[in-house]
C-alpha positions as CSV (number, residue, x, y, z in Angstrom):
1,X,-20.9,-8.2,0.6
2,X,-23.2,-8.5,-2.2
3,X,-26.4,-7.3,-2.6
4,X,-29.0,-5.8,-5.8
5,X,-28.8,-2.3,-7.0
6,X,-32.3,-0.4,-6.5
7,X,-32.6,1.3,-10.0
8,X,-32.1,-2.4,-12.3
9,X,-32.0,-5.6,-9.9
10,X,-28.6,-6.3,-10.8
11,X,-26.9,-8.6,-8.4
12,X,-23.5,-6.9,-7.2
13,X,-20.5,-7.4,-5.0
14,X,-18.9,-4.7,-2.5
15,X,-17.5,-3.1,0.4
16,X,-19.5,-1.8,3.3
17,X,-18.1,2.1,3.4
18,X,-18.6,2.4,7.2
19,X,-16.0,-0.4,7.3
20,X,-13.7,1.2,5.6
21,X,-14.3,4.3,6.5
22,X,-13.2,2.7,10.3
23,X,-9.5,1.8,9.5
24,X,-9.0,4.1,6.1
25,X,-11.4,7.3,6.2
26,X,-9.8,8.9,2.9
27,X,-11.4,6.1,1.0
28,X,-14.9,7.1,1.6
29,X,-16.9,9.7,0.5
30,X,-20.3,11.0,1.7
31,X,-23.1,12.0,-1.2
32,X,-25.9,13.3,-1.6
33,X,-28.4,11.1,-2.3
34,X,-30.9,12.5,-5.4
35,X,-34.5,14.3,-5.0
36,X,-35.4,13.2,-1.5
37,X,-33.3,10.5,-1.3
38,X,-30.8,10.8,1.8
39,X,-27.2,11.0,1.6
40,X,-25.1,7.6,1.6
41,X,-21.1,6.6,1.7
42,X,-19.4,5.8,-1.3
43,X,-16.2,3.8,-1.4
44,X,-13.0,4.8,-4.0
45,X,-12.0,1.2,-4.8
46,X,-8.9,3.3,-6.5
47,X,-7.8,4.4,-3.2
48,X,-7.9,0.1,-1.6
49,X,-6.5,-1.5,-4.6
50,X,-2.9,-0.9,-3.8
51,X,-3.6,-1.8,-0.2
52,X,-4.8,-5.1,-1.1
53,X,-2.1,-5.8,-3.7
54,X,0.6,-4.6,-1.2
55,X,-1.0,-7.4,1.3
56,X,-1.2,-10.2,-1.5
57,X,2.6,-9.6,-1.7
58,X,2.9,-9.7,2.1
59,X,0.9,-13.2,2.2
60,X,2.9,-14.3,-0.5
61,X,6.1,-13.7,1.6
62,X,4.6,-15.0,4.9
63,X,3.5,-18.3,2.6
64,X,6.7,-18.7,1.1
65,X,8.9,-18.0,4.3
66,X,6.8,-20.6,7.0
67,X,7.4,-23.1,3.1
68,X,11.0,-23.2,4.0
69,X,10.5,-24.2,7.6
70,X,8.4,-27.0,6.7
């Protein structure tokens, strides 16, 4: 998704944490939000990085393989 940060305007892209959080729970992270602010969900893009290069390599394969039988 993208959407603007709060604090500056800046126009960002993202994740949604409670979609992650659905199919791969270690990669989110619930804090506490500052003064009275409420808590929110953070995402570790460390933690999905190999996921999505691991399934770049499997499209690549799958690509390459229905190639052959073209």
């Amino acid at each position: 998704v993208t959407f603007d940060w709060k604090k500056d305007g800046k126009q960002s892209a993202g994740l949604i944490a409670q979609n992650v959080e659905k199919v791969f729970p270690r990669a989110v992270e619930e804090v506490e939000g500052l003064n009275d602010d409420p808590s929110y969900k953070t995402v570790d893009y460390n933690q999905i990085i190999g996921l999505l290069v691991e399934s770049v390599k499997e499209l690549k394969a799958e690509i390459e393989e229905l190639k052959k039988h073209k």
